[in-house]
ChimeraX commands (.cxc) that place a marker at each C-alpha (Angstrom):
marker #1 position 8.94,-15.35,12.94 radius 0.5
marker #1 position 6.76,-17.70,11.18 radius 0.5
marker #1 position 7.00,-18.97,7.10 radius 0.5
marker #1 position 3.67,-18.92,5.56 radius 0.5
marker #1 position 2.81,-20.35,2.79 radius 0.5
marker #1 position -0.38,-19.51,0.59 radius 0.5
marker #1 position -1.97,-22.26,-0.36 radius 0.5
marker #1 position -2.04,-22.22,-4.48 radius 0.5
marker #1 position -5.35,-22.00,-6.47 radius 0.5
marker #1 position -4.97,-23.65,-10.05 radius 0.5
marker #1 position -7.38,-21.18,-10.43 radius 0.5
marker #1 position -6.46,-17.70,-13.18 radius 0.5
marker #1 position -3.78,-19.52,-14.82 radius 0.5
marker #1 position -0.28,-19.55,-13.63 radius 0.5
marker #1 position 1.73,-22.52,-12.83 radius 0.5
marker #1 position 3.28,-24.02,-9.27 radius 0.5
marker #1 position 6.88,-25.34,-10.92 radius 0.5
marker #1 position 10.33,-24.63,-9.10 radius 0.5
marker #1 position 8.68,-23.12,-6.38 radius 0.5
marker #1 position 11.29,-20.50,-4.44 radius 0.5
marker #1 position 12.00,-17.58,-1.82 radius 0.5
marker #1 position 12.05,-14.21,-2.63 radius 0.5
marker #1 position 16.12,-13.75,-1.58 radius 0.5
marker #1 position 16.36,-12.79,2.19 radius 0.5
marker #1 position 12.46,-12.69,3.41 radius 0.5
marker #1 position 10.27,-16.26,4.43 radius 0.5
marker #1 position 7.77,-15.60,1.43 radius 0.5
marker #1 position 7.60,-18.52,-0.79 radius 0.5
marker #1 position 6.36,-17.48,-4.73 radius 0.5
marker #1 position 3.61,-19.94,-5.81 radius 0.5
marker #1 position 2.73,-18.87,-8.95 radius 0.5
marker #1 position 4.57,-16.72,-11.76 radius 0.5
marker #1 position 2.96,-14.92,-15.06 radius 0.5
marker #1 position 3.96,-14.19,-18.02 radius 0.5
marker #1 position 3.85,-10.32,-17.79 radius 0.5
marker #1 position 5.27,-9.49,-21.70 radius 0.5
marker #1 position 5.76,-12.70,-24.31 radius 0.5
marker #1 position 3.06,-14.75,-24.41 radius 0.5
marker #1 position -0.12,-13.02,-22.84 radius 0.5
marker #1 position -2.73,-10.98,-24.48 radius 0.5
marker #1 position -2.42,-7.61,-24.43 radius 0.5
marker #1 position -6.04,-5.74,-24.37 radius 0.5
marker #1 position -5.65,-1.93,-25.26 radius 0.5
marker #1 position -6.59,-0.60,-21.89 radius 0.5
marker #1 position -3.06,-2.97,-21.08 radius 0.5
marker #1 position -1.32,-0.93,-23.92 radius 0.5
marker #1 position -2.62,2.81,-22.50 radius 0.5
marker #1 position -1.33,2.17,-19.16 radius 0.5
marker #1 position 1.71,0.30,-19.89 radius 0.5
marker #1 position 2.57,3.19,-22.25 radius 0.5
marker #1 position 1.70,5.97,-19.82 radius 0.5
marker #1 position 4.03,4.11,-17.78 radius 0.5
marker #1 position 6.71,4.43,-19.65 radius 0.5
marker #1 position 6.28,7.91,-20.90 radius 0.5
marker #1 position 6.13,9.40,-16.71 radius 0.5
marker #1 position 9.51,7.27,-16.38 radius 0.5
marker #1 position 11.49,8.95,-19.52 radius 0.5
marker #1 position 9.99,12.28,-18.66 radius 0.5
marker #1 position 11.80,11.79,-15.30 radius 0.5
marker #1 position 15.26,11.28,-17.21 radius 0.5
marker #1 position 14.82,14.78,-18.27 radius 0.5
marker #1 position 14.84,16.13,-14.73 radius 0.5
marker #1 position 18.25,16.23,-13.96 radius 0.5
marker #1 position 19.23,18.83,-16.86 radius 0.5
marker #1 position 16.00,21.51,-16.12 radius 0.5
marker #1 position 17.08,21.19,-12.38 radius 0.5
marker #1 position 15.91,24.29,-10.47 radius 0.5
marker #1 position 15.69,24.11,-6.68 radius 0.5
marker #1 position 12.80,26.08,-7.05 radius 0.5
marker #1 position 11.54,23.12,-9.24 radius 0.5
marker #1 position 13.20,21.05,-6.67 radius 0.5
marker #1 position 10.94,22.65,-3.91 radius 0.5
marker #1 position 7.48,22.75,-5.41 radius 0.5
marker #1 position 7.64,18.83,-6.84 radius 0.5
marker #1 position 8.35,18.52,-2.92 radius 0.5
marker #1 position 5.57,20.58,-2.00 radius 0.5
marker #1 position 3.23,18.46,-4.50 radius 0.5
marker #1 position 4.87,14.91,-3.13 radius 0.5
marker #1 position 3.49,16.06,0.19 radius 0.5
marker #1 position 0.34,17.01,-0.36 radius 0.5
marker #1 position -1.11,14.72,-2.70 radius 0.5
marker #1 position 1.20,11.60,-1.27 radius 0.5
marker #1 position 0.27,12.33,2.36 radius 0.5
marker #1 position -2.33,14.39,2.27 radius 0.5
marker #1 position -4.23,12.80,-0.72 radius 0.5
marker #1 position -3.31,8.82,-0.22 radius 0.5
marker #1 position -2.15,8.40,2.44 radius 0.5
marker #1 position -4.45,10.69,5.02 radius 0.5
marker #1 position -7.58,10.76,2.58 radius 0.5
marker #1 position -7.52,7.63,0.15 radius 0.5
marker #1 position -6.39,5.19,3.16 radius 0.5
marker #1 position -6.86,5.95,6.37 radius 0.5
marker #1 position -10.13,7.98,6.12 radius 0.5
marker #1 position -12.08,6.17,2.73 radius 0.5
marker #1 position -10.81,3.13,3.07 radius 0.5
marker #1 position -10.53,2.52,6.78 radius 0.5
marker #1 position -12.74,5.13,8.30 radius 0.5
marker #1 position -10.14,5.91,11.11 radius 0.5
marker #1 position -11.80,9.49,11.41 radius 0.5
marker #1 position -13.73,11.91,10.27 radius 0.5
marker #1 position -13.10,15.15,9.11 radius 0.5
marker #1 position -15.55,17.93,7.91 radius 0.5
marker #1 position -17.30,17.33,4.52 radius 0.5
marker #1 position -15.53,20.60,2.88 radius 0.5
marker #1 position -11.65,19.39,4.26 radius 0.5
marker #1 position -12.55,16.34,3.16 radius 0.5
marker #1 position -13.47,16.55,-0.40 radius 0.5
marker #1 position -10.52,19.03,-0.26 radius 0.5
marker #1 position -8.13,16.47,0.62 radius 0.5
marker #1 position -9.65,13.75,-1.91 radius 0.5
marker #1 position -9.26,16.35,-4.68 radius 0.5
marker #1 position -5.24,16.04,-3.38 radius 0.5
marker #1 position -5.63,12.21,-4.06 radius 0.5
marker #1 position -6.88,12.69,-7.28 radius 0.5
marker #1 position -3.83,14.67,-8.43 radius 0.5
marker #1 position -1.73,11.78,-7.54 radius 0.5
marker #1 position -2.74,10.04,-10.48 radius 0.5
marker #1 position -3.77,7.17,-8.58 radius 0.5
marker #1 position -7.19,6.69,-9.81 radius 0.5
marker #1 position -10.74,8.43,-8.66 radius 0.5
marker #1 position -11.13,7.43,-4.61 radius 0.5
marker #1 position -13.81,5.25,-5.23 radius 0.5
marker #1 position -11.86,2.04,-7.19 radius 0.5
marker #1 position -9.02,3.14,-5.19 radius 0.5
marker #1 position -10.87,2.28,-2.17 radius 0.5
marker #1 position -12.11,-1.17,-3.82 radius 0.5
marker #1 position -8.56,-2.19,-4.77 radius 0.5
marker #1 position -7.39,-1.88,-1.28 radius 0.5
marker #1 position -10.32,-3.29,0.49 radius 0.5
marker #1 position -10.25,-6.80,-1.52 radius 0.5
marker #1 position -6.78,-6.63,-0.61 radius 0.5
marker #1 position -7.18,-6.72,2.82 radius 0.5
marker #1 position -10.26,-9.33,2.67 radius 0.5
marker #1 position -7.64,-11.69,0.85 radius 0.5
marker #1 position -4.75,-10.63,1.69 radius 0.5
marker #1 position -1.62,-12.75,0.64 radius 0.5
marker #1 position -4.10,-15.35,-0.17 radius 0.5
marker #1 position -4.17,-16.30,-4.30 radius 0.5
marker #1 position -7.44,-13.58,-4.77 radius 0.5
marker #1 position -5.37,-11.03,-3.11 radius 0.5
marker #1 position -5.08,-8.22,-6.12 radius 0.5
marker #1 position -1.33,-7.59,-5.42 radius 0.5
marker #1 position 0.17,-10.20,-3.27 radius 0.5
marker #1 position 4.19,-10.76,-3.38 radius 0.5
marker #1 position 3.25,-14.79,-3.45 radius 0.5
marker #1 position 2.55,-14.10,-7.03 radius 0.5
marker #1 position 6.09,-12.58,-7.74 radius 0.5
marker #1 position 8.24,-9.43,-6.72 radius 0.5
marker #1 position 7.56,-7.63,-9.68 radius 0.5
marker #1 position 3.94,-8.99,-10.21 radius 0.5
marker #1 position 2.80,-7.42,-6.43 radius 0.5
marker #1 position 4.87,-3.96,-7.47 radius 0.5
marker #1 position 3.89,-3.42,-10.94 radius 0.5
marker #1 position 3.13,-6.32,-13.14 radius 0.5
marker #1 position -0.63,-6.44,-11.40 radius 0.5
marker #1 position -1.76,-2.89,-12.78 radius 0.5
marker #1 position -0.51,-3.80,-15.79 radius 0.5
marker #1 position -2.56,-6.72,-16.84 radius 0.5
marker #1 position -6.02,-5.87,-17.30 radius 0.5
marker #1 position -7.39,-8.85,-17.44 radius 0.5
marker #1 position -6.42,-9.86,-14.06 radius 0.5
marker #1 position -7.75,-7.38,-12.42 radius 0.5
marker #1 position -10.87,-8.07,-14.82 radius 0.5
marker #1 position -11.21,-11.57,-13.15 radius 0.5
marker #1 position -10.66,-10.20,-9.63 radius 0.5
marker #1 position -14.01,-7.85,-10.37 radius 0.5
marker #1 position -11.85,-4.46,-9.95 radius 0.5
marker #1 position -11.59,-1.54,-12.22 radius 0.5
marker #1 position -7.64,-1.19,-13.69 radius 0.5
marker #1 position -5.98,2.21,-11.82 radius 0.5
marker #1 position -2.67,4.26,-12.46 radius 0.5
marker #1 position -0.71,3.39,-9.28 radius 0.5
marker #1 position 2.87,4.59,-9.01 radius 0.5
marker #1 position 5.97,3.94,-7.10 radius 0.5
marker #1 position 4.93,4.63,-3.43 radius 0.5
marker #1 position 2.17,2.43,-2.62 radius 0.5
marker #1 position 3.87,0.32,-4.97 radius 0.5
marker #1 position 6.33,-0.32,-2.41 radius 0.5
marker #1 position 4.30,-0.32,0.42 radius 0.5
marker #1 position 2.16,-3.49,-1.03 radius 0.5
marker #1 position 5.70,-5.56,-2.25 radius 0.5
marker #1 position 8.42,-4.51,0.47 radius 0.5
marker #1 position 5.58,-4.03,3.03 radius 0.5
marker #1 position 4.57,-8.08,2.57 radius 0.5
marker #1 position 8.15,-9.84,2.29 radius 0.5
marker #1 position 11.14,-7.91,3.79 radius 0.5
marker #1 position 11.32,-6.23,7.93 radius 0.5
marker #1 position 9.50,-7.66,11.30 radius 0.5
marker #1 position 6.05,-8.81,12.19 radius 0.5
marker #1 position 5.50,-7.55,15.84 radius 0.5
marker #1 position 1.36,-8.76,15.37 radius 0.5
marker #1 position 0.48,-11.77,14.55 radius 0.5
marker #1 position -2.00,-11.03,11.46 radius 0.5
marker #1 position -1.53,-14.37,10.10 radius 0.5
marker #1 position -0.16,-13.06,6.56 radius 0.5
marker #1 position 2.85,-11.43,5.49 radius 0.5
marker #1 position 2.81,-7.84,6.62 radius 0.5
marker #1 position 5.57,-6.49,7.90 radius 0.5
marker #1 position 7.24,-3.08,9.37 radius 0.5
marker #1 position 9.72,-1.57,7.70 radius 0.5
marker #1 position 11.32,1.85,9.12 radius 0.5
marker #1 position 12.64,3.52,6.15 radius 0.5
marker #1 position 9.27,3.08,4.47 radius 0.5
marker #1 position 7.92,4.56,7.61 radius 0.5
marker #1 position 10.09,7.72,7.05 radius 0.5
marker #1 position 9.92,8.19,3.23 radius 0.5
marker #1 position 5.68,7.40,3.13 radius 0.5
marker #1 position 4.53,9.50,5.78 radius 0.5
marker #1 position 4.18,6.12,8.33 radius 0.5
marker #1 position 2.64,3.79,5.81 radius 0.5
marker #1 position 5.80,1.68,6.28 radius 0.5
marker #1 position 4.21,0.36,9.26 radius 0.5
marker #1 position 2.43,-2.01,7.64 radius 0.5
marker #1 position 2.33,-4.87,10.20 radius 0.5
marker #1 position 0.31,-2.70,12.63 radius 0.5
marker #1 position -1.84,-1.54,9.59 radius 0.5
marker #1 position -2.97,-5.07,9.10 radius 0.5
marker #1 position -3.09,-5.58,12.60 radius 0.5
marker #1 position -5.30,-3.03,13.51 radius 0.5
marker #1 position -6.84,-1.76,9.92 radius 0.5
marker #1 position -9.37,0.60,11.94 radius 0.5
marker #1 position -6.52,2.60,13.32 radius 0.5
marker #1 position -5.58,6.59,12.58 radius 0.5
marker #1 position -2.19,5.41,13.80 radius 0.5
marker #1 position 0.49,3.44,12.05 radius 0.5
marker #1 position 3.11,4.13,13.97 radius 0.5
marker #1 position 2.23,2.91,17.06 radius 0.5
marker #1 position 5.23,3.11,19.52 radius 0.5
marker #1 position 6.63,6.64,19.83 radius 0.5
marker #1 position 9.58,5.66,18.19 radius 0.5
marker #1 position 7.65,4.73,14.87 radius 0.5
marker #1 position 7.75,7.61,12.58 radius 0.5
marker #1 position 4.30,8.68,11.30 radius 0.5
marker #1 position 3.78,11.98,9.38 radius 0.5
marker #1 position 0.12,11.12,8.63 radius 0.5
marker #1 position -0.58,10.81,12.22 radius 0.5
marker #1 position 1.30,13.91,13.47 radius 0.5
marker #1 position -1.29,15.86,10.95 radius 0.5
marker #1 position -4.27,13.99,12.42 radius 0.5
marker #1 position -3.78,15.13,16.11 radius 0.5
marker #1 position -2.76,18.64,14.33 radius 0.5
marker #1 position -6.47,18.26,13.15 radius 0.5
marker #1 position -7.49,17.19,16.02 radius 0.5
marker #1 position -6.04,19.95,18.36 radius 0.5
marker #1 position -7.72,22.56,16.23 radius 0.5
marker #1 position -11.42,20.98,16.05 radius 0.5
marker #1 position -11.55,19.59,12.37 radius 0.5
marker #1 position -10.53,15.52,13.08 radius 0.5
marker #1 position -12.72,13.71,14.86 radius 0.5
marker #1 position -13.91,9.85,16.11 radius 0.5
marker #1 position -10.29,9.36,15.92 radius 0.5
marker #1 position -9.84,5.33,15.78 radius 0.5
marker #1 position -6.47,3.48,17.71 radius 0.5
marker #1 position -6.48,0.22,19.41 radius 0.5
marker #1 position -6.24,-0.15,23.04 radius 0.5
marker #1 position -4.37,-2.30,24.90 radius 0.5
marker #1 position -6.70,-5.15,25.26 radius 0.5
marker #1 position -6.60,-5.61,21.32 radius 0.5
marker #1 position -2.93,-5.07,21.11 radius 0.5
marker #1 position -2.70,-7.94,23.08 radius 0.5
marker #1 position -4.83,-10.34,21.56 radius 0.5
marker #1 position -2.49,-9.57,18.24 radius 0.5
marker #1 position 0.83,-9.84,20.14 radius 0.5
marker #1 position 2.68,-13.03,19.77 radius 0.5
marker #1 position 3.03,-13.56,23.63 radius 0.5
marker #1 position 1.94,-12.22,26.58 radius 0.5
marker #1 position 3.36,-8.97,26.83 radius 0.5
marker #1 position 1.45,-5.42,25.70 radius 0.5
marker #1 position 4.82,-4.20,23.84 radius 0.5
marker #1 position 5.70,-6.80,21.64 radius 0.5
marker #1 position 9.06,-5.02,20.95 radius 0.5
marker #1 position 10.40,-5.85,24.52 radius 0.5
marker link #1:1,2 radius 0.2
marker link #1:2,3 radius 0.2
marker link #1:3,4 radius 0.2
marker link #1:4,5 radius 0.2
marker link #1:5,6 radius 0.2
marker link #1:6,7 radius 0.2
marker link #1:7,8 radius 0.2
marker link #1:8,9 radius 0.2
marker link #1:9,10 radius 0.2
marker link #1:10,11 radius 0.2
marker link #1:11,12 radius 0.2
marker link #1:12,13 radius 0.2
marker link #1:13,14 radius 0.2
marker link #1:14,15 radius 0.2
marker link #1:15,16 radius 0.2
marker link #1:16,17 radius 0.2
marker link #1:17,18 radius 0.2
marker link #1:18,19 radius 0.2
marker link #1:19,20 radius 0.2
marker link #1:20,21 radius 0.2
marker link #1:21,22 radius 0.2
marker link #1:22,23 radius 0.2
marker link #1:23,24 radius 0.2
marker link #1:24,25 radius 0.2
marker link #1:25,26 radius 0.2
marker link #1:26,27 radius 0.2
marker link #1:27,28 radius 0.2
marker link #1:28,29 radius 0.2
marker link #1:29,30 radius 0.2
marker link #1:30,31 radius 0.2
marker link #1:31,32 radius 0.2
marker link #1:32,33 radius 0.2
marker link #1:33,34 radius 0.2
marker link #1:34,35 radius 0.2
marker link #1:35,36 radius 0.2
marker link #1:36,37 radius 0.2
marker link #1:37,38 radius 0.2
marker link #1:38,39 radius 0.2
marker link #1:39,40 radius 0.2
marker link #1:40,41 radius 0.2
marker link #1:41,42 radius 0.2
marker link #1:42,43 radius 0.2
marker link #1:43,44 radius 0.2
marker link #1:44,45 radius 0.2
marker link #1:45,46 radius 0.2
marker link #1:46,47 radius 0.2
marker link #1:47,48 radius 0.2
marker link #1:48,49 radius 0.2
marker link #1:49,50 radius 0.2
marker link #1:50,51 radius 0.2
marker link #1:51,52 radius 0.2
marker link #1:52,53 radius 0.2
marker link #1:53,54 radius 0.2
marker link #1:54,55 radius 0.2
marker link #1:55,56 radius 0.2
marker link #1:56,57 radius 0.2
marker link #1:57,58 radius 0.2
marker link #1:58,59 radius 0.2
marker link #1:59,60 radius 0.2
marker link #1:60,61 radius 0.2
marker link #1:61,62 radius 0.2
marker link #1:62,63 radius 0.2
marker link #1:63,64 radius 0.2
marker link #1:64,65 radius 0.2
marker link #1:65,66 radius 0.2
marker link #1:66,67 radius 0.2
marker link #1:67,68 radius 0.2
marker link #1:68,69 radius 0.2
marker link #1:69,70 radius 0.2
marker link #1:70,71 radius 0.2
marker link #1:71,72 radius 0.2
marker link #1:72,73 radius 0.2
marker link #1:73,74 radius 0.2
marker link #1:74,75 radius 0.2
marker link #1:75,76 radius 0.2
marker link #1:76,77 radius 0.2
marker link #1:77,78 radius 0.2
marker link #1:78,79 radius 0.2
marker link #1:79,80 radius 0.2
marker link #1:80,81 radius 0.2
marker link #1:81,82 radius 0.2
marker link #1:82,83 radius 0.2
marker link #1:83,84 radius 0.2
marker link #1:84,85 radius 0.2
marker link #1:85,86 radius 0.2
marker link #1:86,87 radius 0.2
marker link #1:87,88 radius 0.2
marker link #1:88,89 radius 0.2
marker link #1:89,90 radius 0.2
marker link #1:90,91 radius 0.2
marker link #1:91,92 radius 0.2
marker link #1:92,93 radius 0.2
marker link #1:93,94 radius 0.2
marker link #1:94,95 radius 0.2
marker link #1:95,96 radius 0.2
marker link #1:96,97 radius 0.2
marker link #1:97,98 radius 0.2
marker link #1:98,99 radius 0.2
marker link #1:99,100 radius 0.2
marker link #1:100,101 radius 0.2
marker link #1:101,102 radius 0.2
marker link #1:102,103 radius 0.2
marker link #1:103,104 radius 0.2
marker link #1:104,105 radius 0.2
marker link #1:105,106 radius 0.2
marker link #1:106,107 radius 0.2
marker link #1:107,108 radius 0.2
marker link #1:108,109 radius 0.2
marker link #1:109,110 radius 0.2
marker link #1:110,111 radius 0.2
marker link #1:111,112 radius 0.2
marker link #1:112,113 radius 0.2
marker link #1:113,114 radius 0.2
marker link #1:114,115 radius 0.2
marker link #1:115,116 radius 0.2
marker link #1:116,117 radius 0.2
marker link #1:117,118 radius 0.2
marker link #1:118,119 radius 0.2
marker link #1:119,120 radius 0.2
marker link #1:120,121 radius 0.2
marker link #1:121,122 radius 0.2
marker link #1:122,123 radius 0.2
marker link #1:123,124 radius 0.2
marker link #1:124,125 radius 0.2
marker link #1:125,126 radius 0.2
marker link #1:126,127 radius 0.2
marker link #1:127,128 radius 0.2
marker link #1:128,129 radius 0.2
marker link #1:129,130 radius 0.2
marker link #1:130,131 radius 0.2
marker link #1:131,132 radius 0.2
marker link #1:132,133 radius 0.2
marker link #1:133,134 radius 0.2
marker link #1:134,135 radius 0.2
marker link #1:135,136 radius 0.2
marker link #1:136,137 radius 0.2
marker link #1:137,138 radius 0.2
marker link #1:138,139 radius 0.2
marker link #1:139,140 radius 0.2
marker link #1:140,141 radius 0.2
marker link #1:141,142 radius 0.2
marker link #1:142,143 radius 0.2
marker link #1:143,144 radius 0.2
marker link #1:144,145 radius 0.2
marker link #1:145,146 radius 0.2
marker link #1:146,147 radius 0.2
marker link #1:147,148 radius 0.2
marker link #1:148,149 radius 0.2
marker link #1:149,150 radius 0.2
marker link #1:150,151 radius 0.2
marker link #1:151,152 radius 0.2
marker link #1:152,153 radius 0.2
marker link #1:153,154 radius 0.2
marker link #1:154,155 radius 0.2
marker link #1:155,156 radius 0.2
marker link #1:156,157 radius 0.2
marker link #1:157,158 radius 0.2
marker link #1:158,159 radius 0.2
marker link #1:159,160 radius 0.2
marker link #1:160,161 radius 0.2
marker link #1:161,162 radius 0.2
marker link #1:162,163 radius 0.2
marker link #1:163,164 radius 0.2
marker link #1:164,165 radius 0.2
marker link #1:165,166 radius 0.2
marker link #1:166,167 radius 0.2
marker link #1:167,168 radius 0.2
marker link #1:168,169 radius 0.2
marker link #1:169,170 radius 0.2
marker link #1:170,171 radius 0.2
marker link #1:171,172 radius 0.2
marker link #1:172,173 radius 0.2
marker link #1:173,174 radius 0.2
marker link #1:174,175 radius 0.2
marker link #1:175,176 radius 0.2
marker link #1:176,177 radius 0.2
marker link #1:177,178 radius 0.2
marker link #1:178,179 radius 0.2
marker link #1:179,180 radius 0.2
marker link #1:180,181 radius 0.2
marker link #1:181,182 radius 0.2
marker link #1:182,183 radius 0.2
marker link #1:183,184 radius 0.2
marker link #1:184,185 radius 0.2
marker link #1:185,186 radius 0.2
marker link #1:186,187 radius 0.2
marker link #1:187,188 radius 0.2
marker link #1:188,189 radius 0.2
marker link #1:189,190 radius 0.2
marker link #1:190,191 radius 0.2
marker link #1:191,192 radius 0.2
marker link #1:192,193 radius 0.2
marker link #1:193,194 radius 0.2
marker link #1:194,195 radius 0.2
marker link #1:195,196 radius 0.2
marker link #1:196,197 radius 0.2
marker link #1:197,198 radius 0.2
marker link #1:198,199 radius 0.2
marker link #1:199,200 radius 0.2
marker link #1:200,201 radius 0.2
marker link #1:201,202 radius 0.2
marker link #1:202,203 radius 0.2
marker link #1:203,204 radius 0.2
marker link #1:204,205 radius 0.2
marker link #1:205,206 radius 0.2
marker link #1:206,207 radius 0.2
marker link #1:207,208 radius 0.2
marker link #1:208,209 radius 0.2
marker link #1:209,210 radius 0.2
marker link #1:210,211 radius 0.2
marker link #1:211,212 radius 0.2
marker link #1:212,213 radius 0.2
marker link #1:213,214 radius 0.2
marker link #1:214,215 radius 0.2
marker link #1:215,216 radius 0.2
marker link #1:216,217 radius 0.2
marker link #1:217,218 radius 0.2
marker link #1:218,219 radius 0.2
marker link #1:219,220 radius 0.2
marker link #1:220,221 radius 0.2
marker link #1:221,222 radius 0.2
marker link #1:222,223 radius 0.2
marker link #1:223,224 radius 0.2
marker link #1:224,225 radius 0.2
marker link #1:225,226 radius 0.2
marker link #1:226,227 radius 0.2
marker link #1:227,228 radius 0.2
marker link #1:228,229 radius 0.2
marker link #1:229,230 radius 0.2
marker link #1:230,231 radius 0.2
marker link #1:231,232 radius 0.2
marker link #1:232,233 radius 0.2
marker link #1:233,234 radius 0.2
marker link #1:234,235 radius 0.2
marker link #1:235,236 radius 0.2
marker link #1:236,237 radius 0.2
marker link #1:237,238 radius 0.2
marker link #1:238,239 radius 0.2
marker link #1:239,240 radius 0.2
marker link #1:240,241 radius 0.2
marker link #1:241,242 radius 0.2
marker link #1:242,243 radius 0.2
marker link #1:243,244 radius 0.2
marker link #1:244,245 radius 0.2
marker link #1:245,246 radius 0.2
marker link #1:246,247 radius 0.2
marker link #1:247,248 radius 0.2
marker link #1:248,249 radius 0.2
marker link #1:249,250 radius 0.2
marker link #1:250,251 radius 0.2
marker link #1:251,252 radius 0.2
marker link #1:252,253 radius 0.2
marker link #1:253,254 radius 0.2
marker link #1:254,255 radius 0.2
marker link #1:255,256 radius 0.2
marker link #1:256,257 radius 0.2
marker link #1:257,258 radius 0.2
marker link #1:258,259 radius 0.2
marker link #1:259,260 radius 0.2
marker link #1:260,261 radius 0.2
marker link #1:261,262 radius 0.2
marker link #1:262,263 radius 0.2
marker link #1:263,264 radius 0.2
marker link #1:264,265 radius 0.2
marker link #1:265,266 radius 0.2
marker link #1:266,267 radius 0.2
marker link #1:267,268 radius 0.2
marker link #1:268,269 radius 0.2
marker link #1:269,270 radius 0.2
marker link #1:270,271 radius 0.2
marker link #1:271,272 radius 0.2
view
């Protein structure tokens, strides 16, 4: 595996002293912020960082109204607006255009991303798109380069960063959280994407096949994350559902000429 190191912009503040490794993973932080003391705190900073907050205590409260019923719907809802709505809808169809489903299913499924709290699709779709044009580069809106915390929280919580990167501010929570910190310093790069991406199984598994995020960056076009059988992918199993029964079409997935210009040798499966 390779060590890359961003270069560092002097650029949006920030400073390059004691430079270091995240603990067991080959990315190197460049710059740190000050996330709390010593930063100005606009009052769109202060509404999110307090809605923040106020989800997270609510949650303390859960284990003493447990209900499995409770239990079962909050399941139910992690589904369909997680897969359904971000993953399926927000990502792979907005953002990437890996298919294309029927205007009505469509707008049905977007309405699931909404109720994720994630933001409306449309600055959703902007966030993740100037990540992928910079990716792990010093413009990149949520890179792990800038710190562990910084790429799974403390971006979304400074306004004025995002302000300077010409993106709107959205409510993000835990899951893609993870997928844009873990998914860029700890697991294995089988495509050479010349960044940090990397897969990571249990992410696969818990995020409905978004922990694949090597081949993501890889192959951004593609319906499929998962792309050896063995790669768990919930997202994908409901896109050939769709398929079979007429509503997904124009279905996108590399083929095995471009899986081998991204492999790091010769071979088509870069896992052997």
């Amino acid at each position: 595996m390779t060590n890359l190191l961003v270069p560092f912009s002097n650029s949006h503040g920030g400073n390059r002293k004691n430079l270091r490794k995240i603990p067991f993973s080959n990315v190197v932080i460049t710059r740190t912020r000050n996330y709390f003391l010593g930063r100005k705190w606009q009052a769109v900073d202060i509404q999110v960082a307090s809605w923040f907050i106020f989800v997270h205590l609510l949650a303390l409260f859960a284990p003493f109204t447990f209900t499995w019923d409770a239990f079962w719907i909050a399941f139910v809802g992690y589904v369909v607006t997680g897969m359904l709505g971000v993953t399926l809808s927000y990502h792979r169809l907005l953002s990437h255009h890996s298919l294309e489903l029927p205007k009505w299913l469509e707008y049905i499924f977007v309405y699931f991303g909404v109720l994720a709290l994630q933001g409306d699709p449309i600055f959703w779709v902007s966030i993740h798109r100037y990540h992928h044009k910079y990716v792990d580069s010093d413009n990149d809106t949520h890179s792990p380069i800038n710190g562990l915390w910084f790429s799974y929280a403390g971006w979304f919580l400074d306004n004025e960063y995002l302000v300077e990167k010409g993106v709107r501010i959205i409510c993000i929570y835990h899951l893609m959280s993870l997928i844009n910190t873990i998914g860029h310093i700890w697991g294995n790069q089988a495509w050479n994407t010349g960044d940090l991406s990397k897969n990571n199984w249990w992410l696969g598994v818990l995020f409905f096949g978004e922990g694949w995020h090597n081949n993501h960056h890889a192959f951004e076009y593609s319906a499929r994350h998962g792309l050896e059988w063995w790669q768990i992918d919930f997202t994908w199993y409901i896109i050939r559902f769709l398929e079979a029964v007429g509503l997904a079409t124009n279905i996108k997935i590399p083929t095995e000429a471009q899986k081998h210009k991204k492999s790091f040798d010769t071979s088509y499966n870069p896992y052997k």
